[in-house]
C-alpha positions in Angstrom: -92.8 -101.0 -0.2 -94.3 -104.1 2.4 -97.0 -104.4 -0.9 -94.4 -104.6 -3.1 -92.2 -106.8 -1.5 -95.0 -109.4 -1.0 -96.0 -109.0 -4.4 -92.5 -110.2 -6.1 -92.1 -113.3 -3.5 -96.1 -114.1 -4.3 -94.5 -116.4 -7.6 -92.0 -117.7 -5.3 -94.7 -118.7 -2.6 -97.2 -120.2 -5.1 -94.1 -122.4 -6.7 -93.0 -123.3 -3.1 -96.6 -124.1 -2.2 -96.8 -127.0 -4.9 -93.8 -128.6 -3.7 -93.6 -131.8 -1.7 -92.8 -131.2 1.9 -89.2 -132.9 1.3 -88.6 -130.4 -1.1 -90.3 -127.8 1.3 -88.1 -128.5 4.0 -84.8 -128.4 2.3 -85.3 -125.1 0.9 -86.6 -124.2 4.4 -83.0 -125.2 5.5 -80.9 -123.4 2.9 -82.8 -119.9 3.4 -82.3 -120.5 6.9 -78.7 -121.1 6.7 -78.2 -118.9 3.3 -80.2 -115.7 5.4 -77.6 -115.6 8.1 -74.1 -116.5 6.3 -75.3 -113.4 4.2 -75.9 -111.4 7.5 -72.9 -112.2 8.9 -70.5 -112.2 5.6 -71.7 -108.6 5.1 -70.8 -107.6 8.8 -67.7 -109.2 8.9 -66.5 -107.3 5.4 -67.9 -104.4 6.5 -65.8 -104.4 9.8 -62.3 -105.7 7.7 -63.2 -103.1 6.0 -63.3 -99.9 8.0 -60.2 -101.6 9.9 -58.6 -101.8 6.3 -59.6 -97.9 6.5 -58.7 -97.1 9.8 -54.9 -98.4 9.5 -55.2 -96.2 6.0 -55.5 -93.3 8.3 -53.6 -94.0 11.0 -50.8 -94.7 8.1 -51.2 -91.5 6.3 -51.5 -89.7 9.7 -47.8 -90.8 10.8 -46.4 -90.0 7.2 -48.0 -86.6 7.3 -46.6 -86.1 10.9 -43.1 -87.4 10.2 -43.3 -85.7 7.0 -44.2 -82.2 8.9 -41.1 -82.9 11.5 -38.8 -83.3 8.8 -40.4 -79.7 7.4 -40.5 -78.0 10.1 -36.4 -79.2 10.5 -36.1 -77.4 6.9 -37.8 -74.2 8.1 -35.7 -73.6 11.3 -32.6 -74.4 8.8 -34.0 -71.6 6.3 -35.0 -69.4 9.2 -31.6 -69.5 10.7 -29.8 -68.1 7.7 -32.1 -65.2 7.4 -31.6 -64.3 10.7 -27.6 -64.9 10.3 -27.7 -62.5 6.9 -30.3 -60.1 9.0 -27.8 -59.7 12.1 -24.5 -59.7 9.9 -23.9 -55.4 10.1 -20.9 -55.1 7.5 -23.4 -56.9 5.0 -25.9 -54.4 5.6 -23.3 -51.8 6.0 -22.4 -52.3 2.6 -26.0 -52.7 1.4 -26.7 -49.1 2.3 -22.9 -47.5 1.5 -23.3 -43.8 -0.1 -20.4 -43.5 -2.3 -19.1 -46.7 -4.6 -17.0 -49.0 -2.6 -12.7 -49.4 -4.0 -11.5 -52.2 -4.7 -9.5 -52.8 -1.3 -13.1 -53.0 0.2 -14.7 -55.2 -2.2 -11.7 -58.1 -1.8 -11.9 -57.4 2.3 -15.8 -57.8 1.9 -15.7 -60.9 0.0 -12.6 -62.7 1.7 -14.0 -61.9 5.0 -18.0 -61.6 5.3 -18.7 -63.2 1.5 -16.5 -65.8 2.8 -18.1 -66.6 6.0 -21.5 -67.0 3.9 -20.2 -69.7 1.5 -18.9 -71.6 4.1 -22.1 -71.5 6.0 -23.8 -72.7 2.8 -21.5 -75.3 2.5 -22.0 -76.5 5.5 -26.0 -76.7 4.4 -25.8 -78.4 1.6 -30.0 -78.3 1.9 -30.2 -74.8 1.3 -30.1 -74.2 -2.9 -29.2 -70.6 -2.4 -28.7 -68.1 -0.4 -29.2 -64.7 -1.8 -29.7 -61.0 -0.8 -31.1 -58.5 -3.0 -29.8 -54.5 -2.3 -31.3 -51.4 -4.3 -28.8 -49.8 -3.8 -26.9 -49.2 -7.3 -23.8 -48.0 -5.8 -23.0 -51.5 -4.7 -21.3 -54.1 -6.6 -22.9 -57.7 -7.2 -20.8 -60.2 -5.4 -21.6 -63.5 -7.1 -23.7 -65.9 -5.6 -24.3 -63.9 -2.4 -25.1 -60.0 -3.7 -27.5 -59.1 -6.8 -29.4 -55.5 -7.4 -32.9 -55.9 -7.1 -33.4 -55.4 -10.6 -33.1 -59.1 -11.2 -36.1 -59.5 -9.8 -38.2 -56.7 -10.1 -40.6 -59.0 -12.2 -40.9 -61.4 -9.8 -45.4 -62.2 -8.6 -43.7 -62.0 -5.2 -41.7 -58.9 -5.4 -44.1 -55.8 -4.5 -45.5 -57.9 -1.7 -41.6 -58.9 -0.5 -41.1 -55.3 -0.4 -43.7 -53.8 1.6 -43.0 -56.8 4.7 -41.7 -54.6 7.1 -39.3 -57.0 8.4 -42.0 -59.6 8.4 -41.1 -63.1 6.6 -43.1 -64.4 3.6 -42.8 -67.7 1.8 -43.0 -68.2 -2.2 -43.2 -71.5 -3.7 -42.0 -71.6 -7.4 -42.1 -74.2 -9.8 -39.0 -74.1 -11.0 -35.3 -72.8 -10.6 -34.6 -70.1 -13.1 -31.1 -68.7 -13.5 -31.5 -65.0 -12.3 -28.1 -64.1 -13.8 -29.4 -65.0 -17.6 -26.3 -67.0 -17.7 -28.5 -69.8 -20.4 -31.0 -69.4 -23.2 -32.9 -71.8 -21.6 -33.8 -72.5 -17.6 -32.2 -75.6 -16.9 -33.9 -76.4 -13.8 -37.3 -75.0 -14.7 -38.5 -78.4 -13.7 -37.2 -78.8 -9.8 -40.0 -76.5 -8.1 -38.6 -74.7 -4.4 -40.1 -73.0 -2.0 -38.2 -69.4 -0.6 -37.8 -67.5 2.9 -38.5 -63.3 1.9 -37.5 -61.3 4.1 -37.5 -57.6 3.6 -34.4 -55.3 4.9 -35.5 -52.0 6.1 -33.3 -49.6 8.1 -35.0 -46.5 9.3 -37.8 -46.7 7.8 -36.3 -47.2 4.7 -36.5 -50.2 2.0 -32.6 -51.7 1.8 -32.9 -54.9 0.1 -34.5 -58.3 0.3 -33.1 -62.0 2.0 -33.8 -64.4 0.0 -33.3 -68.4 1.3 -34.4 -71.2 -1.1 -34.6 -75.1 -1.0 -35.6 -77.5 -3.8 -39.1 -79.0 -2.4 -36.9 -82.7 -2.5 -34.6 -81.6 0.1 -37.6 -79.5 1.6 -39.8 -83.3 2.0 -38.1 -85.3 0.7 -41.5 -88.0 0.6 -43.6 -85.4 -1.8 -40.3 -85.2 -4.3 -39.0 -88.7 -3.5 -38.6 -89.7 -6.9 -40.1 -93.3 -8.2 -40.9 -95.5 -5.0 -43.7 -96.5 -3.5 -46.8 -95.9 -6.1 -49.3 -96.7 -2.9 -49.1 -93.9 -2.3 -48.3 -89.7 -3.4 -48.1 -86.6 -0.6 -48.1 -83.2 -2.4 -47.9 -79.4 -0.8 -50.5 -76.9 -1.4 -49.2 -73.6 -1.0 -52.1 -70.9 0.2 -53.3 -70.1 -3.6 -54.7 -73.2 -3.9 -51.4 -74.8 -6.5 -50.4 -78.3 -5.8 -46.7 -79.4 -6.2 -46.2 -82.4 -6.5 -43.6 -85.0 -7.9 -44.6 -85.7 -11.9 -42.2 -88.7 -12.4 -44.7 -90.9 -10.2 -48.3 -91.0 -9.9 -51.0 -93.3 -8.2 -53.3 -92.3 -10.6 -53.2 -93.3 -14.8 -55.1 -89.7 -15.8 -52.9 -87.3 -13.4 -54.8 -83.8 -15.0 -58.3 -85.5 -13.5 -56.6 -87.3 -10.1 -55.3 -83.6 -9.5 -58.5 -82.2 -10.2 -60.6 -84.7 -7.9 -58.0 -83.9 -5.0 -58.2 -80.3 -4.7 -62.0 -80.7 -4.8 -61.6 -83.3 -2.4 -59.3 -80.7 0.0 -62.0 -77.8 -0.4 -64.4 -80.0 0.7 -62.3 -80.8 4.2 -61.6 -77.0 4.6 -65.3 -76.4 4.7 -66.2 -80.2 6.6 -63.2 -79.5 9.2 -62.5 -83.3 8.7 -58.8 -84.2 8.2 -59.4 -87.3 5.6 -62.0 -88.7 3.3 -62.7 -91.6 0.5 -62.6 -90.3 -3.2 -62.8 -92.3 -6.8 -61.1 -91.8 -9.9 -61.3 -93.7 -13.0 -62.7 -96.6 -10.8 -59.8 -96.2 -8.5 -60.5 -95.8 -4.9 -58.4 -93.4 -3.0 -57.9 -92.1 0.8 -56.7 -88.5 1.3 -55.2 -86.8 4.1 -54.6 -83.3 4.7 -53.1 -81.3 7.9 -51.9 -77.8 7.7 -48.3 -76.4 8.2 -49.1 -73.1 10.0 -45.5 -71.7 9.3 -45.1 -71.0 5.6 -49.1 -71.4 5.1 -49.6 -74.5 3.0 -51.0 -77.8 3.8 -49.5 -81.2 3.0 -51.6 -83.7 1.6 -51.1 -86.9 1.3 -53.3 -89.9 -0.8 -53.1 -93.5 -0.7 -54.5 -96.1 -3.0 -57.5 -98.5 -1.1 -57.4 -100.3 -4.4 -54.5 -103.6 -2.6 -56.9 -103.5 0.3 -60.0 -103.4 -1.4 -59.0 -106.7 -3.7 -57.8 -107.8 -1.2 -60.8 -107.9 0.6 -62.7 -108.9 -2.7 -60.7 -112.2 -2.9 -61.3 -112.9 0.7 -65.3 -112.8 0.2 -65.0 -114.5 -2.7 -63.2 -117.3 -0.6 -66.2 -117.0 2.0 -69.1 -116.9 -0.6 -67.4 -120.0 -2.1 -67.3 -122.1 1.3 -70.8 -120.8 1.9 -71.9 -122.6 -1.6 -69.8 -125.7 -0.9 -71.3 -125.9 2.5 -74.7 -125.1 1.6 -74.5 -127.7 -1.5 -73.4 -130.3 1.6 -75.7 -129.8 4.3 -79.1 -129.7 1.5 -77.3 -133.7 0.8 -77.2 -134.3 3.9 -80.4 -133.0 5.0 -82.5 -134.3 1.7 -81.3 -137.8 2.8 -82.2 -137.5 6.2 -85.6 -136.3 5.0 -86.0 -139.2 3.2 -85.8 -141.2 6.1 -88.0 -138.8 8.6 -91.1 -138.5 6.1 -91.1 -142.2 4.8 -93.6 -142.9 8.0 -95.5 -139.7 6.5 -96.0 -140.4 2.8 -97.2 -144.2 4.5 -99.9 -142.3 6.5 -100.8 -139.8 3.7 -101.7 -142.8 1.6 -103.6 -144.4 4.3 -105.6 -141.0 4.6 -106.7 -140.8 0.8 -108.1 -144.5 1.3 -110.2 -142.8 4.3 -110.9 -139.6 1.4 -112.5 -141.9 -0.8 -114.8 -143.7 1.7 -112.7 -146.7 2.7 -113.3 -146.4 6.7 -112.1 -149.5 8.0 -108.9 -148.4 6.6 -106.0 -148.5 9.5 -102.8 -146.7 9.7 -99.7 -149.2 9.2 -97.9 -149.6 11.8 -94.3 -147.4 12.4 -91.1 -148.4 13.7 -90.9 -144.4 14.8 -91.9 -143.5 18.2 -91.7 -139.8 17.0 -94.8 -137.3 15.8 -95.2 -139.1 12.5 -95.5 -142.4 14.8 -97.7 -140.3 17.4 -100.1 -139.1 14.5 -100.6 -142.4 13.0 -101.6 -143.9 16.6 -104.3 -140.6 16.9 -105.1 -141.4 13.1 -106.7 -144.8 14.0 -108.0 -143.6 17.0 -109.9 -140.7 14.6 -110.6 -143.3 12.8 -112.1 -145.4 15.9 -114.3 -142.2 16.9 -115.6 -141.4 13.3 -116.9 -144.8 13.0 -118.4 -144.8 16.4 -120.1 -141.3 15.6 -121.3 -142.5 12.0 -123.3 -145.7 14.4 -124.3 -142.5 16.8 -125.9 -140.9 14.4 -128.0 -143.6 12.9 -129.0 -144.2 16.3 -129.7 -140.2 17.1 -131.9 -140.3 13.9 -134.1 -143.3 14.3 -134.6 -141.3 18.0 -135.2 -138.0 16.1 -138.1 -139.4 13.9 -139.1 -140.9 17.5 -139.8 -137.3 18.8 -141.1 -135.7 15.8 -143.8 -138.1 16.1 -144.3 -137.6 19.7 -144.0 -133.6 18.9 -147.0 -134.4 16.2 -149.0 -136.1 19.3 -148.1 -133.3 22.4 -149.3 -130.5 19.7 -152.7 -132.0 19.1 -152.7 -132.6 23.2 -152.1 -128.9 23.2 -154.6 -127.8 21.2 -157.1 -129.6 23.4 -155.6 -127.4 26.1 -156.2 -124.6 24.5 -159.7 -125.1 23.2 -160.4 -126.4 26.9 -158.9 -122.9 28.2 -161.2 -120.9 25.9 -164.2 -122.7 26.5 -163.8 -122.2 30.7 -162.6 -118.2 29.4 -165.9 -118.1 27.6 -168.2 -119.3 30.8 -166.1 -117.3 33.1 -167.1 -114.1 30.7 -170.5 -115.5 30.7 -170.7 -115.6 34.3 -168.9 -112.0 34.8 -166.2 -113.4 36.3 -163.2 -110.8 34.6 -160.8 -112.1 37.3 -160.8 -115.6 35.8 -160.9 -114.7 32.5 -157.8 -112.8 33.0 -156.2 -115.2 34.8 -156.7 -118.0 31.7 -155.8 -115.9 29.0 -152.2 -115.3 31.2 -152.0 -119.1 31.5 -153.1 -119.8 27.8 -150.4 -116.8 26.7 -147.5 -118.8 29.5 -148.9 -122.7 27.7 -148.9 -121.3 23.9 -144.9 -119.9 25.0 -143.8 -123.1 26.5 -145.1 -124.9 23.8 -144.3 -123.1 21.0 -140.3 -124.2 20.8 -139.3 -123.2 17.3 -136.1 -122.0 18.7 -133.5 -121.1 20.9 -133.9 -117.5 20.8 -136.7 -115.2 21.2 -137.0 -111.7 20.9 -137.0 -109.4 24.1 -140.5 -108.5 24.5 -141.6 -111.7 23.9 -139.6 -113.3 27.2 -141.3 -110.0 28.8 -145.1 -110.8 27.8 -144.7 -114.5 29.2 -143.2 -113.0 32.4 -146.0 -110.4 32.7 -148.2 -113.4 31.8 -146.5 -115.1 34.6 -146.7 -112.3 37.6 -150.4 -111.9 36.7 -151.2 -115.7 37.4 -148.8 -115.7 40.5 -150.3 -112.4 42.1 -154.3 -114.6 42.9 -152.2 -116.1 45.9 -150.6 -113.0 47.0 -153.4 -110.3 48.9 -150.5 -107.8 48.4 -149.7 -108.6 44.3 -146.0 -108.3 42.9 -145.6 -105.3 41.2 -143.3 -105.9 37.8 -141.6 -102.7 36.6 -139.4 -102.4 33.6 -136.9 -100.2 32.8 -135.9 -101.2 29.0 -135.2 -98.6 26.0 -137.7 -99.4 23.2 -134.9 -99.9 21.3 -134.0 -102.7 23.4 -136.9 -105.0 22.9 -135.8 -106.4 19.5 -132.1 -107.9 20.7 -132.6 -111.6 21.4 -132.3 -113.5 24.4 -132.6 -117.2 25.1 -135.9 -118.7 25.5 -137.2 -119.3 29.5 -133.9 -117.3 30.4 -135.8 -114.4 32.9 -138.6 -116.4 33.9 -136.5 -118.6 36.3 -134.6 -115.2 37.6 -137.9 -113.5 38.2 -139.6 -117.1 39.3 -136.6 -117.2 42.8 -137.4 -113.2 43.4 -141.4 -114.5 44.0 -140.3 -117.6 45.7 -137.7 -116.5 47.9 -137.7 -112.8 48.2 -140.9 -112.2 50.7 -141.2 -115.6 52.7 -143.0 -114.4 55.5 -145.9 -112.6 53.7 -146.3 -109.1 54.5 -148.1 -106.0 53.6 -145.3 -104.1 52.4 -144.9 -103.1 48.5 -143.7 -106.2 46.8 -141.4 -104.8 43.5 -139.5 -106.9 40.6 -137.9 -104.5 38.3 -136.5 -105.6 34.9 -133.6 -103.2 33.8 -132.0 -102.7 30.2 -128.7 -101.4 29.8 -125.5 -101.1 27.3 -122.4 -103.3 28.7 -118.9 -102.5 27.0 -119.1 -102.2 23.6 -120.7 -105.3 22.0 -123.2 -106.5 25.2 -126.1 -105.3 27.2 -126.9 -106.2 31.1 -130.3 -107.2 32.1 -130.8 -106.6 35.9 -133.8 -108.5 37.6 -134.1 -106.6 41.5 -136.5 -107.5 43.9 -136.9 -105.6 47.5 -137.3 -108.3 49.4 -135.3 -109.9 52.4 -132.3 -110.5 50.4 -129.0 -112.8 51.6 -126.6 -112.8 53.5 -123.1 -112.4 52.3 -122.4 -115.7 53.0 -124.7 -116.9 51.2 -124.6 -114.8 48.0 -121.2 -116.2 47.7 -122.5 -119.3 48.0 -124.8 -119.4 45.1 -122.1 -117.7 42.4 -120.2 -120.7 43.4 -122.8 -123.2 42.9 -123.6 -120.5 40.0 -120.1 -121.2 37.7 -119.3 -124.9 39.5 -118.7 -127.5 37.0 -119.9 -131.2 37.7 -121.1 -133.1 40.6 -118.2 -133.1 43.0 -118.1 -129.3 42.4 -121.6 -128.7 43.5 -121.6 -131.1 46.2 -118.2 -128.8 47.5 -119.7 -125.0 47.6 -122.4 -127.1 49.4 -125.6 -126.5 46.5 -126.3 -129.4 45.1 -129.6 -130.8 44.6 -131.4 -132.3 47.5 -134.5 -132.5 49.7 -133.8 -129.6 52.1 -131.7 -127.6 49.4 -132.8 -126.4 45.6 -131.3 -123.2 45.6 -129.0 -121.8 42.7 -130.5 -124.9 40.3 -132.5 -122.6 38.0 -129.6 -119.9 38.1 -127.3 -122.4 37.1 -129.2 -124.1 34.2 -129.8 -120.5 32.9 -126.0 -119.5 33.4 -125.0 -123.4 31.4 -127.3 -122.1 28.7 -125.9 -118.5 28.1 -122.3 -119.7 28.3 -123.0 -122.8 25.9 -124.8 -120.4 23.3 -122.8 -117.5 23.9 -119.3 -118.3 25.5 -117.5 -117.9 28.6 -117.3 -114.0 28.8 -121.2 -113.8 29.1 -123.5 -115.3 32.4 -125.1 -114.9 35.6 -123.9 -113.2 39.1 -126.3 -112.6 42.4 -125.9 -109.1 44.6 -127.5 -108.7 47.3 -128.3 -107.1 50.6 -129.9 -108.7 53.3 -133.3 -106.6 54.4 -132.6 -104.3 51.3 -133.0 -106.2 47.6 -131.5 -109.4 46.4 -130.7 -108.9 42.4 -129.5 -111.1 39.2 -127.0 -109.5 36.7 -127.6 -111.2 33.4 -124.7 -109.9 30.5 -125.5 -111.4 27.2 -124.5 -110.2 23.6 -125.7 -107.7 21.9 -127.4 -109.2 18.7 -130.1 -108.6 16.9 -132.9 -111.4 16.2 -134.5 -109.2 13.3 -133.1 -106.0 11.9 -136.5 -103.7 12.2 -136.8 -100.6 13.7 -133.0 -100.6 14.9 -130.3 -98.1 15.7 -127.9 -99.6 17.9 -124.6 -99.3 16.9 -122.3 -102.4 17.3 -124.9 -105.0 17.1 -124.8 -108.4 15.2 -127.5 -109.3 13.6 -128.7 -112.9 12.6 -131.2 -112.5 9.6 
């Protein structure tokens, strides 16, 4: 994806590249204004947003919960006449009469008890009817109030109204058909109510059925409310999984698909738990809300339209996206002037640099009125300028002194081969003579002059520092009667990385000055040690077990060892004098290493006094040629 990413801007970088720095720096500007307006812009709609949602919620929440209190109102109405009808003994004396009632009965029935009941039901002007259905067929039907069961023996709802037991059970219908087949036609098929069942049983026995109904616009009033407000549309689902809702309005333009999409969108809560979601239809955005109504088992749903909120909130980015244009367009004016202005002092210098490009050094920078960078780099222009001139007169001066020394090189090498044809003439009589001590001896020193003379370079090979100092130690040991005794301790492997040239000799030339001052008889040892340091370096240790130092002093020389200039010396107290010439060969070697190699790499002194005095060399680990090599991690210069 990163790949990818860097790929597509790649045309934009090159493009952006070729471009003047004005042009750079402007564009610089917009992205950094344009990168954050964006940031922010999307936050800020994102948040009006879910607010905009939230208060949706919160809306359809209180409409659903006022909604339910007006319902539940309804149900304690509808509950209140069964219970009236259940507890009313001459009407279910007369439901359960074994012989055909008279006449005088039937007119006391229906002035007295019939009566009562229309009353009530005029007094509830809510309730559509308010019916009760006997099996009896010794009884009479007492218009609206008393029918035979008959009627609605083909009723989905009768067998299960039946078998209640007294329990209640609530149907909702889609219509209001005439029971009494009083029309060819069912003229309110299309005003859907729900009913109270309740079964009568007495003794065990089936007696009849209650039956209470309501139209579903007196039952809530805000799902059968007629046209009003198309924001939004609440509907009841009864527990089969049929919506009822009002047809004369609807939210949505295709009302088969929009009823669809929201019983999908109501399974989906069942199984989520969640009370609300978001859902689309024809490009329409909507918000539902559902909540149960334990009672009659159905849920009312309710589902507003997002789509006034969501223009809403398109109009009010396209306001911000427009004032981020405008303000944009403004401040690139603004700033391209002021550019203008800044980088005129720059495009002066820039011409005075391509008179230096094509060779024209006495070429000055003109001078700026700005006291800024641009005025700050043309002052340290003419001073580059100042110091490349003075370097071009140093180094005709460092070659006429060059050809100086080659010549003098010329005449020191024919002085040294008359040292060394001097060396092997005395080797030759000292052979003669049988004199093998001597002849040693000169063939060490002419090994130690060939070394010092032969300067090709800076770095030598390993074993070739180690032959001059065994060259050395065999010289030094005619003074000692007890000789120095040079041990090494190096890996073969080792003796092809590359030091600097005359590095160990001065290390191992203080362990012969300094390390047995008082003679002695005792075994005189300089051991040479070899070993890997980190991952990239090796340590060469040079030990002696002599006298060593005192702590004081060890101290002393490190100091003297890493001091910088005169005034540093003269501080840790080791600078060059008649009584004191300690710690100048450590510290030349230490310069050396840390000019050729860097600062991690140098010299340190341990020491014990009476035990060993020892130098801790850490160099690099590179290899001068790559033959006969395994170490891992190595540089090598070929």
């Amino acid at each position: 994806m990163k790949q990818r990413m860097i790929s597509a801007l790649q045309p934009a970088l090159f493009w952006l590249k070729r471009r003047s720095m004005q042009s750079r720096l402007v564009t610089a500007y917009i992205v950094i204004i344009l990168i954050p307006s964006i940031i922010i812009s999307n936050y800020f709609f994102n948040e009006i947003s879910k607010t905009y949602t939230r208060d949706a919620v919160k809306q359809s929440q209180f409409m659903l919960e006022l909604e339910k209190f007006h319902i539940q109102k309804q149900i304690e109405v509808m509950d209140s006449a069964a219970q009236i009808t259940r507890l009313d003994q001459e009407l279910i004396d007369y439901l359960t009469l074994s012989e055909e009632p008279g006449t005088i009965e039937l007119l006391e029935l229906s002035r007295g008890t019939f009566a009562d009941f229309s009353r009530i039901q005029f007094n509830n002007p809510s309730i559509l009817h308010w019916r009760l259905f006997g099996n009896n067929p010794l009884i009479q039907e007492i218009w609206p109030i008393v029918f035979q069961e008959k009627r609605i023996e083909k009723e989905a709802w009768f067998a299960e109204a039946s078998a209640l037991g007294g329990a209640e059970m609530w149907v909702f219908q889609d219509g209001d058909r005439d029971i009494m087949k009083r029309y060819t036609s069912e003229p309110n098929v299309d005003q859907p109510k729900i009913s109270l069942l309740r079964e009568i049983n007495e003794g065990g026995r089936h007696v009849g059925i209650i039956s209470i109904e309501m139209l579903l616009k007196e039952f809530s009033p805000k799902t059968f409310a007629g046209i009003g407000d198309v924001d939004y549309q609440m509907m009841i689902m009864d527990d089969s999984g049929t919506l009822f809702m009002d047809q004369r309005r609807s939210i949505s333009s295709d009302s088969e698909a929009f009823v669809k999409e929201v019983q999908r969108q109501f399974a989906g809560l069942q199984q989520s738990g969640e009370e609300t979601s978001r859902f689309n239809v024809d490009d329409r955005s909507y918000l539902i809300t559902a909540s149960p109504v334990e009672r009659i088992g159905a849920h009312l749903i309710n589902v507003i339209s997002m789509e006034e909120p969501i223009n809403h909130i398109a109009q009010l980015k396209k306001q911000i996206i427009a004032a981020n244009i405008i303000l944009i367009l403004v401040l690139s004016i603004i700033t391209y002037f002021l550019n203008s202005m800044i980088l005129k002092g720059l495009r002066r210098l820039t011409d005075a640099m391509k008179k230096v490009r094509r060779g024209e050094l006495n070429t000055t920078a003109p001078r700026l009125e700005e006291s800024g960078e641009v005025g700050e780099l043309a002052h340290h222009f003419n001073k580059l300028l100042q110091t490349i001139n003075e370097l071009i007169a140093q180094g005709v001066r460092k070659q006429a002194i060059t050809k100086e020394a080659e010549l003098r090189t010329l005449y020191s090498q024919i002085d040294s081969h008359f040292l060394y044809n001097t060396l092997e003439n005395i080797k030759m009589l000292a052979e003669i003579e049988n004199q093998r001590t001597i002849s040693d001896v000169l063939t060490s020193l002419g090994g130690m002059m060939r070394y010092n003379f032969k300067w090709t370079g800076e770095y030598v090979k390993l074993k070739d520092e180690i032959r001059h100092i065994e060259n050395y130690i065999e010289i030094m040991n005619i003074r000692f009667d007890e000789p120095v005794v040079l041990s090494l301790d190096i890996p073969p492997y080792f003796m092809e990385l590359e030091v600097l040239k005359m590095s160990l000799q001065p290390l191992v030339e203080n362990s012969v000055k300094y390390s047995w001052p008082d003679g002695g008889s005792q075994k005189r040892e300089i051991k040479i040690t070899v070993r890997d340091w980190e991952d990239s370096g090796v340590v060469i240790t040079v030990a002696d077990n002599g006298v060593g130092m005192d702590e004081l002093l060890v101290s002393q020389i490190n100091a003297s060892i890493v001091a910088v200039g005169l005034q540093e010396r003269e501080r840790v107290g080791f600078e060059r004098s008649e009584e004191k010439t300690e710690g100048i060969g450590l510290r030349n070697v230490h310069e050396r290493i840390l000019l050729y190699y860097g600062k991690p790499y140098g010299l340190e002194v341990f020491s014990v006094q009476g035990q060993y005095a020892k130098v801790v060399m850490r160099i690099p680990k590179v290899l001068l040629t790559g033959r006969g090599m395994d170490i891992e991690k190595a540089v090598d210069r070929r």
